[in-house]
N, CA, C and O atoms as a DFTB+ gen file, in Angstrom:
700 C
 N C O
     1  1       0.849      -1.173       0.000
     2  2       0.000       0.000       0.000
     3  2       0.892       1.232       0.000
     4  3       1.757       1.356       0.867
     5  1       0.701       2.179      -0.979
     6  2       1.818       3.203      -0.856
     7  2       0.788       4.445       0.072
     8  3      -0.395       4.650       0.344
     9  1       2.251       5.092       0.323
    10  2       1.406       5.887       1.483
    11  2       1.575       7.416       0.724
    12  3       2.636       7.846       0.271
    13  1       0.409       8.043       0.707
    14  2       0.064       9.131       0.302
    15  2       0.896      10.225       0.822
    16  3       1.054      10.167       2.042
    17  1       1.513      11.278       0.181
    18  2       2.701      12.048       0.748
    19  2       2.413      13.496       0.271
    20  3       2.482      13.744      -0.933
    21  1       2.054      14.577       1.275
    22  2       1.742      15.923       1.163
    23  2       3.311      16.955       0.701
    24  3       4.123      17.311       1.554
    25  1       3.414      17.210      -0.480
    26  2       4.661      18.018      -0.070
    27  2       4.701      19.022       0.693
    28  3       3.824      19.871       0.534
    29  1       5.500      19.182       1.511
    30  2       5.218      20.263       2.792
    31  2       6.508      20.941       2.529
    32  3       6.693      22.146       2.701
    33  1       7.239      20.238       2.174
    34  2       8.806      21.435       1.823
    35  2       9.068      22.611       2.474
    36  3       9.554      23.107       3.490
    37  1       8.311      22.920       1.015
    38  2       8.545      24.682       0.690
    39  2       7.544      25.489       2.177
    40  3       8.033      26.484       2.711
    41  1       6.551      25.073       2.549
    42  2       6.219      25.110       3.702
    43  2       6.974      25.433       4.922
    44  3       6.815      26.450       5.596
    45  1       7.830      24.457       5.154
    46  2       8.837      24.512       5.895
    47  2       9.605      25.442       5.974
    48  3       9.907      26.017       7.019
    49  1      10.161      25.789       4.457
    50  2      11.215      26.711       4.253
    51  2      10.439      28.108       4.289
    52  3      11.076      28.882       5.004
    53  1       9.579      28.551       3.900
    54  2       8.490      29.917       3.921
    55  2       8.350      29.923       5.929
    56  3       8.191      31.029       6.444
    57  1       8.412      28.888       6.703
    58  2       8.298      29.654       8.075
    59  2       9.336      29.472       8.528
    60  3       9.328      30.095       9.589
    61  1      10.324      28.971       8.398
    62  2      11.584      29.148       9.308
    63  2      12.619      30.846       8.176
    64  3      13.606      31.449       8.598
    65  1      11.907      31.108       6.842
    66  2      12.481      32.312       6.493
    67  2      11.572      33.574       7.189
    68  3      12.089      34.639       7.529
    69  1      10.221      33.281       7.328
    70  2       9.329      34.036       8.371
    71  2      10.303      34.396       9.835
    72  3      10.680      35.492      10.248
    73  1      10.531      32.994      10.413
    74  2      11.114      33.093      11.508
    75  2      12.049      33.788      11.638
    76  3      11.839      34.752      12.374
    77  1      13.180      33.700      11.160
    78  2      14.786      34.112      10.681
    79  2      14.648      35.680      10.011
    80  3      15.714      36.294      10.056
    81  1      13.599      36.365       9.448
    82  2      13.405      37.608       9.213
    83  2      12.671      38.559       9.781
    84  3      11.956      39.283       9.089
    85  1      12.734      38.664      10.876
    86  2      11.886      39.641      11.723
    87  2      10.348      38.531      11.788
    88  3      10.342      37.321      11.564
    89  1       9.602      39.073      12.020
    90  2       7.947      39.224      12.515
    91  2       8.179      38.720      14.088
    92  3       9.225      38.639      14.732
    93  1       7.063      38.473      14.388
    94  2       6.573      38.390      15.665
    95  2       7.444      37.166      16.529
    96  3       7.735      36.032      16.149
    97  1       7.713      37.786      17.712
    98  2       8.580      36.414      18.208
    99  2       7.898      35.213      18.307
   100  3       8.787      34.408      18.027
   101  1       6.725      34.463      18.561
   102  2       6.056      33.593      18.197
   103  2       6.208      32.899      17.106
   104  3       6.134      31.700      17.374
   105  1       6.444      33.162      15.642
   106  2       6.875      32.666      14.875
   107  2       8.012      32.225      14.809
   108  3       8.427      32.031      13.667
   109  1       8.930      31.906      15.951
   110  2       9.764      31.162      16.081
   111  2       9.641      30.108      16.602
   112  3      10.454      29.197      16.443
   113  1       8.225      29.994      17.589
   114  2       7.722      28.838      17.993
   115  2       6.644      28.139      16.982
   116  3       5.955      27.123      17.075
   117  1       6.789      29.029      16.087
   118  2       5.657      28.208      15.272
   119  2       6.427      27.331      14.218
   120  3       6.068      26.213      13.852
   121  1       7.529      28.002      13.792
   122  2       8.967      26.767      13.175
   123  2       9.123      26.024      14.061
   124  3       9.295      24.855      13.717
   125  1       9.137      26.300      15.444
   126  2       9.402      24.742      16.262
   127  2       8.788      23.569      15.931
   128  3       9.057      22.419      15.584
   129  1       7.750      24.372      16.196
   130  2       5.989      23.134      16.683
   131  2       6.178      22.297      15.300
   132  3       6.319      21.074      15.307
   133  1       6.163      23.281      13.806
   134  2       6.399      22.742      12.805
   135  2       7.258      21.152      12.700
   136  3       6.846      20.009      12.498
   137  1       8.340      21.607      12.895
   138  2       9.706      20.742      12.743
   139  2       9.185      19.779      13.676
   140  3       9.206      18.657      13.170
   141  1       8.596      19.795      15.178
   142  2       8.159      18.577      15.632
   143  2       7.149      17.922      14.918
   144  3       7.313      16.769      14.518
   145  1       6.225      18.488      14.741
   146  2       4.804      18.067      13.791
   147  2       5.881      17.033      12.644
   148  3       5.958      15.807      12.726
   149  1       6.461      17.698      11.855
   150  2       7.091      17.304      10.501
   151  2       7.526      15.655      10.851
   152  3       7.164      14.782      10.063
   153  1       8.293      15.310      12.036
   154  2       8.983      14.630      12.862
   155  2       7.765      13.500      13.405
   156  3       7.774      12.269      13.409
   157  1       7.102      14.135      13.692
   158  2       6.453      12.797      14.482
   159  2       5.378      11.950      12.959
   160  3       5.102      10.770      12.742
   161  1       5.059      13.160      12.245
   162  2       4.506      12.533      10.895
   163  2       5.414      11.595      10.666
   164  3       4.956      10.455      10.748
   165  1       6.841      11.695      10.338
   166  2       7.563      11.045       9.406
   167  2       7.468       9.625      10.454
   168  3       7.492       8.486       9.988
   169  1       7.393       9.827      11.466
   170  2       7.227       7.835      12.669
   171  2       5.918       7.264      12.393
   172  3       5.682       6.066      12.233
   173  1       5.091       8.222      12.353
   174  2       3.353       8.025      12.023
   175  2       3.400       7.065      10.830
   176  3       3.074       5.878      10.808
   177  1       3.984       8.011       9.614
   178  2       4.189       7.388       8.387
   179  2       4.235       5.979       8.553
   180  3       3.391       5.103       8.361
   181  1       5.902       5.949       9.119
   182  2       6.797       4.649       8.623
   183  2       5.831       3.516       9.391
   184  3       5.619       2.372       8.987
   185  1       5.191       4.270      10.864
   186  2       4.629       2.833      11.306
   187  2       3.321       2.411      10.825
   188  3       2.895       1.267      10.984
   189  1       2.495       3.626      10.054
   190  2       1.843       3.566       9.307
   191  2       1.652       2.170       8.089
   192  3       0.792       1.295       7.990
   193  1       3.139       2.543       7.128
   194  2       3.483       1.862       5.961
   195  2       3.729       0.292       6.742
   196  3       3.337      -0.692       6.115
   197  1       4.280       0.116       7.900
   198  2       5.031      -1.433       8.491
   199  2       3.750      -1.958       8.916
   200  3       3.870      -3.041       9.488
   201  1       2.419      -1.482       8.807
   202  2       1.717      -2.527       9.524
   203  2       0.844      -2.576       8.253
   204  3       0.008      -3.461       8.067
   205  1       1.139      -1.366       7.213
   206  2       0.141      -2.234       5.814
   207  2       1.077      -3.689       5.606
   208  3       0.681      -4.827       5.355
   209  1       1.933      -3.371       5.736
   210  2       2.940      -4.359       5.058
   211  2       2.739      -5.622       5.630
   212  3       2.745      -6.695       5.027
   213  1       2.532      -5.405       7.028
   214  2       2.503      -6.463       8.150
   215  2       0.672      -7.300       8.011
   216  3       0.330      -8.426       8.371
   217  1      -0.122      -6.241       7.383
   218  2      -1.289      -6.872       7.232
   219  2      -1.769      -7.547       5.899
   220  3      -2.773      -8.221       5.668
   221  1      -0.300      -6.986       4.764
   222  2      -0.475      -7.735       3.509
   223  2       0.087      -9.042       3.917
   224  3      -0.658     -10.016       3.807
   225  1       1.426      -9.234       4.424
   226  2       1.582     -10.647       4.966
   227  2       1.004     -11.411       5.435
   228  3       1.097     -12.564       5.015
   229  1       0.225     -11.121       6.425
   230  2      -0.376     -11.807       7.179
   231  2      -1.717     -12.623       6.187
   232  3      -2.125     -13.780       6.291
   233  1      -2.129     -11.623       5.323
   234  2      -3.300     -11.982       4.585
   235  2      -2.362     -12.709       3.779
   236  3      -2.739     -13.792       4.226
   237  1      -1.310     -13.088       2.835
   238  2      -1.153     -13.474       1.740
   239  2      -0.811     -15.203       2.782
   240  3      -0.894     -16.361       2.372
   241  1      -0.457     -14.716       4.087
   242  2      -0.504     -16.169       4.848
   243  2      -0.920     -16.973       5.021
   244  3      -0.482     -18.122       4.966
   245  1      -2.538     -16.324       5.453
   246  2      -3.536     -16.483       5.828
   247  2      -4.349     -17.440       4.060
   248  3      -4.865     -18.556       4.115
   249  1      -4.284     -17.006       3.372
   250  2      -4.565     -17.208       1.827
   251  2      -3.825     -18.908       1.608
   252  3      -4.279     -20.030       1.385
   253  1      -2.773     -18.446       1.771
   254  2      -1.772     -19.911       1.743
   255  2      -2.330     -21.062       3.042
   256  3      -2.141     -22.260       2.832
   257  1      -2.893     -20.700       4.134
   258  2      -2.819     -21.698       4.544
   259  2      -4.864     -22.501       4.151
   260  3      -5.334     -23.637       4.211
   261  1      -5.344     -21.364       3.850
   262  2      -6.454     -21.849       3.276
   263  2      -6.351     -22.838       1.927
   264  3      -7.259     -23.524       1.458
   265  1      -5.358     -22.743       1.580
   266  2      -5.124     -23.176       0.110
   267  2      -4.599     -24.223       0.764
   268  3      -5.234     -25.249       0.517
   269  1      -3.634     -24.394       1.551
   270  2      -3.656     -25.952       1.937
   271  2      -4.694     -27.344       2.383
   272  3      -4.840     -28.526       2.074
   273  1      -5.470     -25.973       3.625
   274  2      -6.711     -26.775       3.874
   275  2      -7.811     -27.327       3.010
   276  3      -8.691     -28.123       3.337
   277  1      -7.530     -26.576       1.479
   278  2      -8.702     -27.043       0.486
   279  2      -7.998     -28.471       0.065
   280  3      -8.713     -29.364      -0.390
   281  1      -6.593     -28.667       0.225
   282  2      -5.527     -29.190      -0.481
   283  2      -5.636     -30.494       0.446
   284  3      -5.494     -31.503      -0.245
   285  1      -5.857     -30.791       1.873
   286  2      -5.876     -31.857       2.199
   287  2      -7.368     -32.336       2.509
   288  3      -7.677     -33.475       2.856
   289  1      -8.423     -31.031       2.281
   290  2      -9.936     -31.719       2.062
   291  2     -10.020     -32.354       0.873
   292  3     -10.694     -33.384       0.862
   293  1      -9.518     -32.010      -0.111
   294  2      -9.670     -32.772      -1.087
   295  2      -8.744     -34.382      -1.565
   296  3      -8.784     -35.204      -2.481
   297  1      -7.955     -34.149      -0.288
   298  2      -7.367     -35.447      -0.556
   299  2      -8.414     -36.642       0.610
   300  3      -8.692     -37.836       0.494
   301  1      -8.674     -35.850       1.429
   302  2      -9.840     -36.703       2.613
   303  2     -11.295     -37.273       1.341
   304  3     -12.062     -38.232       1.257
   305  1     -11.052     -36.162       0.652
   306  2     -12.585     -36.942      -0.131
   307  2     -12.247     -37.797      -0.953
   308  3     -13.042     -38.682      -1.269
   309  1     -10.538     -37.703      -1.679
   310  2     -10.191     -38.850      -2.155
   311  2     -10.705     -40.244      -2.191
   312  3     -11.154     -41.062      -2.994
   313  1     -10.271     -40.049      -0.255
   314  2      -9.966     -41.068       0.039
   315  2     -11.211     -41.845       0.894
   316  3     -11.337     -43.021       1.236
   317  1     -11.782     -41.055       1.018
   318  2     -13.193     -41.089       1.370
   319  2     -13.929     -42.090       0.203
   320  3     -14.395     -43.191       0.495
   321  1     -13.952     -41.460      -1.294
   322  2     -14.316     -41.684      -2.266
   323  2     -13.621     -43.424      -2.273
   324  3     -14.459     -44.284      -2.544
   325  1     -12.498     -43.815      -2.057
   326  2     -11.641     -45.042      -2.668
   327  2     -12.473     -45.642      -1.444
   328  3     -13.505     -46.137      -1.897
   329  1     -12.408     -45.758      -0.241
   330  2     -13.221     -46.710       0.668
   331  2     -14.415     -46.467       0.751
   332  3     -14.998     -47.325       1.414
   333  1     -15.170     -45.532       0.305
   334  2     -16.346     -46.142      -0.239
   335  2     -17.040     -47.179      -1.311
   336  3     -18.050     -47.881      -1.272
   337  1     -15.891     -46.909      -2.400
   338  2     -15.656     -47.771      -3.545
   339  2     -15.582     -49.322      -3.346
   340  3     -16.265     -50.179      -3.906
   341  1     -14.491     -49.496      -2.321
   342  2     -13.890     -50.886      -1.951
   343  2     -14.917     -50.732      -0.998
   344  3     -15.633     -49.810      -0.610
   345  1     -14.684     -52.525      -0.617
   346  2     -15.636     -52.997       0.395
   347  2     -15.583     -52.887       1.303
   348  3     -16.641     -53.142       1.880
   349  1     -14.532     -52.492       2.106
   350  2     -14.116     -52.307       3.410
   351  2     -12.894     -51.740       3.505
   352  3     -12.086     -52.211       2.705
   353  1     -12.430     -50.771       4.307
   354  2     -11.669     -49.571       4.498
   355  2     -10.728     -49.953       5.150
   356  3     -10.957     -50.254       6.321
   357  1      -9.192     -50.088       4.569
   358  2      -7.948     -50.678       5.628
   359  2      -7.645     -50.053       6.744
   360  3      -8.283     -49.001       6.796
   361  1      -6.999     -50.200       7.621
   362  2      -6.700     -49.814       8.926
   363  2      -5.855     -48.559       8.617
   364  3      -5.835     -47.582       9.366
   365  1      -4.900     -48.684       7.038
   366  2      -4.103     -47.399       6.985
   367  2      -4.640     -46.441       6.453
   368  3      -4.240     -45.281       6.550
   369  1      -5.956     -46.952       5.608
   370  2      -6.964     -45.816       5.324
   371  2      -7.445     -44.923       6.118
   372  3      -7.271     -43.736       5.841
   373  1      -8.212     -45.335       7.372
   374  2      -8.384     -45.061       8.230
   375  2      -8.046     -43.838       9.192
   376  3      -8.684     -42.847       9.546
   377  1      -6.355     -44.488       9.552
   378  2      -5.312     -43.713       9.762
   379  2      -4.787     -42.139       9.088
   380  3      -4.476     -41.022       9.502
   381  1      -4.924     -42.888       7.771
   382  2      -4.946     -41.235       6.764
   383  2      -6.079     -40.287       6.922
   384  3      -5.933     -39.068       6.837
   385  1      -7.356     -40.955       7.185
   386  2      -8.257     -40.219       7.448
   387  2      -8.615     -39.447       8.624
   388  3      -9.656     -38.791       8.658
   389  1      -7.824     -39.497       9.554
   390  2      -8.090     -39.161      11.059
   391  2      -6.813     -38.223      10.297
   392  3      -7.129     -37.107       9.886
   393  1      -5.718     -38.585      10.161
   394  2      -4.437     -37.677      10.230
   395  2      -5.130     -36.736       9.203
   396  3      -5.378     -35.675       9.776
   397  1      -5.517     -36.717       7.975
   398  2      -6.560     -35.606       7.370
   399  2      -7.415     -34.501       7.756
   400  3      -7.684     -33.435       7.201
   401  1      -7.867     -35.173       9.145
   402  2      -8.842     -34.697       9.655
   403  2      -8.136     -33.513      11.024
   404  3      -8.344     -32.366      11.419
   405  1      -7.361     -34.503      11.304
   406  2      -6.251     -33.625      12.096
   407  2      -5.559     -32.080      11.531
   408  3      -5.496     -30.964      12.046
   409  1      -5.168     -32.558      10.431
   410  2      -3.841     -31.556       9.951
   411  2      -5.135     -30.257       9.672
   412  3      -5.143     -29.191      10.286
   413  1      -6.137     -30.647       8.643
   414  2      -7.289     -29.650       8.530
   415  2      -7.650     -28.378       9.877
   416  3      -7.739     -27.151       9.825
   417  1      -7.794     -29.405      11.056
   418  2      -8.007     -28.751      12.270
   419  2      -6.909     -27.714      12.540
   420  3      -7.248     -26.640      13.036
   421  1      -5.672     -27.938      12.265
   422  2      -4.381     -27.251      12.969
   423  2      -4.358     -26.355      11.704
   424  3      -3.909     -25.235      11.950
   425  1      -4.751     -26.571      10.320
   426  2      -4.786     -25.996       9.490
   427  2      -5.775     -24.206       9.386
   428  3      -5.635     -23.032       9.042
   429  1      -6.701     -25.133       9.942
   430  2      -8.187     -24.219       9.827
   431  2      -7.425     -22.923      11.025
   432  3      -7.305     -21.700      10.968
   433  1      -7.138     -23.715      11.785
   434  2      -6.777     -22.893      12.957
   435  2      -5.599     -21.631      12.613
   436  3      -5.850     -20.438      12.786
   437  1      -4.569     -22.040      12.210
   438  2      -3.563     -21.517      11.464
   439  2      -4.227     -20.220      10.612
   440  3      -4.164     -19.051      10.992
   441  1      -4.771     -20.611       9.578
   442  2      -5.555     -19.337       8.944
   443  2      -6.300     -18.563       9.378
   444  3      -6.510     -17.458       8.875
   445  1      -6.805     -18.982      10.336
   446  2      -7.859     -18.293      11.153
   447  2      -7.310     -17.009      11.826
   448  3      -7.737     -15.867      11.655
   449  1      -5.908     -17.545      12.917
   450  2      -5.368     -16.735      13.161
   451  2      -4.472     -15.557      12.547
   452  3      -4.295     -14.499      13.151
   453  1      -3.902     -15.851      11.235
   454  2      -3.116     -15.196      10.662
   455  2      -4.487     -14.262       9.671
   456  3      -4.096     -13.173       9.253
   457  1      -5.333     -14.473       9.466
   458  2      -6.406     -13.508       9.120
   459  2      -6.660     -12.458      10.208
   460  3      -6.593     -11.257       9.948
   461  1      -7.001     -12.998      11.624
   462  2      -6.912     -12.227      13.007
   463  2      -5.740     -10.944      13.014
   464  3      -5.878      -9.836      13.531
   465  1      -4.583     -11.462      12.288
   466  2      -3.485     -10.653      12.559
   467  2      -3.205      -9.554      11.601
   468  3      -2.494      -8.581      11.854
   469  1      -4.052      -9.872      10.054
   470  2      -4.243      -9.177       9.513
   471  2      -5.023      -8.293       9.594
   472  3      -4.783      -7.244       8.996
   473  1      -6.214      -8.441      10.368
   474  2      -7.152      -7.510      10.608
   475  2      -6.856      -6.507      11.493
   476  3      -7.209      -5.329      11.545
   477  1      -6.044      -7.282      12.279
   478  2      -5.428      -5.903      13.440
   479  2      -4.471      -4.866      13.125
   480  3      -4.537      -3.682      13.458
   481  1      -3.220      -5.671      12.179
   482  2      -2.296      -4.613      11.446
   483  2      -3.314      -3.703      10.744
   484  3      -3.462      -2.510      11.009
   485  1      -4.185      -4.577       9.574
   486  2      -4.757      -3.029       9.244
   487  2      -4.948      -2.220       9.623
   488  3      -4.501      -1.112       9.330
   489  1      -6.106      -2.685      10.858
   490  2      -6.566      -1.246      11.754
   491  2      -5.501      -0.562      12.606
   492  3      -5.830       0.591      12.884
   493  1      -4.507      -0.875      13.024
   494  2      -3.308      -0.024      13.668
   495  2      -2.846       0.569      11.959
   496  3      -2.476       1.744      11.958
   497  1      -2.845       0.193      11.215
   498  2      -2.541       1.246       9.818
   499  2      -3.303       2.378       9.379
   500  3      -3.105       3.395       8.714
   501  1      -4.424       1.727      10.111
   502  2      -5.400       3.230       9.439
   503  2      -5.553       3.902      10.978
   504  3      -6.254       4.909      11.089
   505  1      -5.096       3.510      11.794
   506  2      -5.365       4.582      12.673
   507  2      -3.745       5.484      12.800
   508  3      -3.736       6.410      13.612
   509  1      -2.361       5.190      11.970
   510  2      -1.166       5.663      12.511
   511  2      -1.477       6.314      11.082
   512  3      -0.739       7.256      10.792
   513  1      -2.378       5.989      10.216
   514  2      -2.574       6.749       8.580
   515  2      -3.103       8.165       9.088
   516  3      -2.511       9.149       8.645
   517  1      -4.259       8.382      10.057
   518  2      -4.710       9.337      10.520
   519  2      -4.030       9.971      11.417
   520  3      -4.294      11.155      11.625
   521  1      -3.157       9.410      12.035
   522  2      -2.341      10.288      12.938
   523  2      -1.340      11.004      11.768
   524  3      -0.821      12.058      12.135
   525  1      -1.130      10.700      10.875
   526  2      -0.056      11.399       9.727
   527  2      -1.229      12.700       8.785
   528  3      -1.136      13.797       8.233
   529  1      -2.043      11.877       9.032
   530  2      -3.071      13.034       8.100
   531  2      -3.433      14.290       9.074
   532  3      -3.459      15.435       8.621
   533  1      -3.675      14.038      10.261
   534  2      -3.826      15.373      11.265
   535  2      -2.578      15.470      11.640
   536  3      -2.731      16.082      12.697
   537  1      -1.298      15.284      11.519
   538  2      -0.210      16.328      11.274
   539  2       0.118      17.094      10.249
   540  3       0.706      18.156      10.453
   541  1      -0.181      16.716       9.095
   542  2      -0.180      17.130       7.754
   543  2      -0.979      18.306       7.741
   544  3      -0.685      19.160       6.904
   545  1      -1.861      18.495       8.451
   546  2      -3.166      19.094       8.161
   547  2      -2.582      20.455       9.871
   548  3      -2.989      21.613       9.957
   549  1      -1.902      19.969      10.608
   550  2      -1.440      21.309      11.090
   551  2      -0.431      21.594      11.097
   552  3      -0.059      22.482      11.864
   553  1       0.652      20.807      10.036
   554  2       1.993      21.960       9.808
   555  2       1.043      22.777       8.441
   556  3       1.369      23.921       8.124
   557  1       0.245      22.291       7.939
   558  2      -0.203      23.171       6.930
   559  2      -0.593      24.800       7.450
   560  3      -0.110      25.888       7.135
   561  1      -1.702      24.409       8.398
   562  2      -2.085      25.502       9.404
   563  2      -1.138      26.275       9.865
   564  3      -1.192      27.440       9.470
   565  1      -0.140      25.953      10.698
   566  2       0.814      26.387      10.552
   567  2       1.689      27.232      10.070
   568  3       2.373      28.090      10.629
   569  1       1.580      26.825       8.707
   570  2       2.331      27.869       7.475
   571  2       1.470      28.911       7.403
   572  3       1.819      30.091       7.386
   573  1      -0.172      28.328       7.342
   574  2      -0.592      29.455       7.104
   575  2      -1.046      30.858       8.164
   576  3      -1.362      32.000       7.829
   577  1      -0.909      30.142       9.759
   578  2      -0.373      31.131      10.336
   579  2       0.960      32.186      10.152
   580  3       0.784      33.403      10.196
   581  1       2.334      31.575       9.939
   582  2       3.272      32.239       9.764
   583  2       3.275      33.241       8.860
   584  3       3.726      34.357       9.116
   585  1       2.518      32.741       7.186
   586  2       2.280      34.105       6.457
   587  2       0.943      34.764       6.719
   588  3       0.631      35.637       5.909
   589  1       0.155      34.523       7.635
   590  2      -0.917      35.657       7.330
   591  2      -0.613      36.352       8.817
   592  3      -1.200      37.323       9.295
   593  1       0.469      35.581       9.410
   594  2       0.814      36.403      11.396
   595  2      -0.215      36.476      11.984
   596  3      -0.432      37.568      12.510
   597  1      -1.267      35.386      12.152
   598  2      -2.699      35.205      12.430
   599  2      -2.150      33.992      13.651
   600  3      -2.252      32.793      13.393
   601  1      -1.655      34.408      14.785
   602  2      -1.476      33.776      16.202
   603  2      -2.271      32.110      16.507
   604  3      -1.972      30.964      16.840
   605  1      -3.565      33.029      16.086
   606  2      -4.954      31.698      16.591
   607  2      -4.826      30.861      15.553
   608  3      -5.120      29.739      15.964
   609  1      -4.528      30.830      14.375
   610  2      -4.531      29.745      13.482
   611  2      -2.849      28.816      13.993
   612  3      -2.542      27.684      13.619
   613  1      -2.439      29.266      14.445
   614  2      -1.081      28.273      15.105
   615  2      -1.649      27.770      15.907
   616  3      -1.592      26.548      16.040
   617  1      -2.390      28.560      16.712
   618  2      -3.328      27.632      18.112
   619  2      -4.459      26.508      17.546
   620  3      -5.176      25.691      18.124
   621  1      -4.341      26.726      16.700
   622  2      -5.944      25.699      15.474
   623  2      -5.029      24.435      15.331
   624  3      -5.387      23.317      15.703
   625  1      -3.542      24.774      14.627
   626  2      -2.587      23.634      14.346
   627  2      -1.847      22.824      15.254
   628  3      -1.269      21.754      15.064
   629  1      -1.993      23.667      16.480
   630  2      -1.646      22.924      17.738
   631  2      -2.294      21.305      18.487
   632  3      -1.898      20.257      18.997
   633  1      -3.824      22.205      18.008
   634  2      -4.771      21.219      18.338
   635  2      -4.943      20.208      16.984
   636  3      -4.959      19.009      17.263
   637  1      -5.059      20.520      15.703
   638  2      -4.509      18.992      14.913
   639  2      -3.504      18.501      15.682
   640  3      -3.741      17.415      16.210
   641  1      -2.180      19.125      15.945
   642  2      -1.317      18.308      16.296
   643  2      -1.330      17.272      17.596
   644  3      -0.996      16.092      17.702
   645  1      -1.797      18.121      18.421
   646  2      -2.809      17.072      19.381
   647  2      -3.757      15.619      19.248
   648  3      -3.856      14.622      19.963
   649  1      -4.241      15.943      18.262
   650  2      -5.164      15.035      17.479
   651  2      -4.468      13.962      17.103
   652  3      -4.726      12.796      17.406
   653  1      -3.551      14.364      16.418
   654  2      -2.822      13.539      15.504
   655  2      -1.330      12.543      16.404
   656  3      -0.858      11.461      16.057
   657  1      -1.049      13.154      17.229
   658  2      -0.481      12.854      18.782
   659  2      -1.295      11.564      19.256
   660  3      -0.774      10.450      19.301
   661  1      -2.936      11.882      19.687
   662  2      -3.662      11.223      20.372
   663  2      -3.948       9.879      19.194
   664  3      -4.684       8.935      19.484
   665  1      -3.497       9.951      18.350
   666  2      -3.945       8.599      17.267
   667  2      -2.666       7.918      17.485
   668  3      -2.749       6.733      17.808
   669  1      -1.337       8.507      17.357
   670  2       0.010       8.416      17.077
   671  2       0.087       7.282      18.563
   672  3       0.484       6.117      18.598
   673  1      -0.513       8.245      19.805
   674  2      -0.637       6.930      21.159
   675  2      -1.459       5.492      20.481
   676  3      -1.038       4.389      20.135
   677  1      -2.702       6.069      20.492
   678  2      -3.725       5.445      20.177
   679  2      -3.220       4.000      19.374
   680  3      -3.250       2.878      19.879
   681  1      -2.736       4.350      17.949
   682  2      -2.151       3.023      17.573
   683  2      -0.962       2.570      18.012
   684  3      -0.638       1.474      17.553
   685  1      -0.337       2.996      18.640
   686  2       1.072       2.263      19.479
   687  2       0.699       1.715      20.503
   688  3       1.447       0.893      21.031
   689  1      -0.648       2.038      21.108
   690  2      -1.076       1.093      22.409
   691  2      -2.230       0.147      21.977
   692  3      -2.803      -0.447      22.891
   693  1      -2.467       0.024      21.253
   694  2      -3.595      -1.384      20.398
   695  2      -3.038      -2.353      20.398
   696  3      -1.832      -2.291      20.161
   697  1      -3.616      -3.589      20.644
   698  2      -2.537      -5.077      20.539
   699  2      -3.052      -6.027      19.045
   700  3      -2.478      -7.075      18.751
């Protein structure tokens, strides 16, 4: 899954030249907040991208071990099929058929869980996806405090950044 990427750059560079050229001393804290915002996006991101990754595995696992379980049901009906045929069912028939019946169980189980694990990476992906999107969304604010020297709109981007903080916990403490 590729992860969607805001260029913020020039952003960057328009408030720390704000900062560095006169205006209001505040706009030196507003390049701060920035550069942290910028910073905790870029962890958001990456842990973002490691648990799509972690939930494509898990599913392409999960896929494989279903494909086995079709793989030894269909050898149980085989064999199902041959001692029904014959008149009576050997003792090693038998045997194959319980061990069939077995491996299916540990099988079923197997996929089951690695689907479980996929479902959870996703959702820790879309919730560290949103913690990157409400940082994105107040270094933007941000900038656009620094050029319009509008104080309360830094205080607006504070609180995305908050937001985006509280997801950033949020999916690092999910199991």
């Amino acid at each position: 899954m590729e992860e969607a990427e805001v260029p913020l750059e020039q952003l960057h560079e328009e408030i720390h030249h704000q900062a560095e050229h006169g205006g209001p001393p505040w706009i030196s804290w507003v390049a701060l907040s920035t550069a942290i915002l910028a910073v905790l996006a870029a962890i958001a991101g990456l842990l973002s991208g490691s648990h799509a990754n972690e939930a494509m595995m898990n599913q392409i696992e999960a896929s494989d071990q279903w494909l086995y379980y079709q793989a030894k049901s269909i050898k149980a009906s085989v064999l199902e099929a041959k001692t029904t045929l014959a008149a009576e069912a050997t003792e090693k028939d038998k045997e194959k058929a319980a061990k069939y019946q077995e491996d299916q169980t540990k099988i079923k189980a197997e996929a089951e869980h690695k689907e479980t694990e996929a479902k959870s990476n996703f959702h820790k992906h879309e919730v560290f996806a949103r913690s990157v999107t409400m940082f994105q969304i107040a270094i933007a604010i941000a900038a656009i405090s620094a050029l319009t020297r509008k104080r309360r709109y830094w205080f607006v981007s504070l609180v995305f950044g908050l937001v985006g903080l509280a997801f950033l916990v949020l999916g690092s403490m999910t199991h």
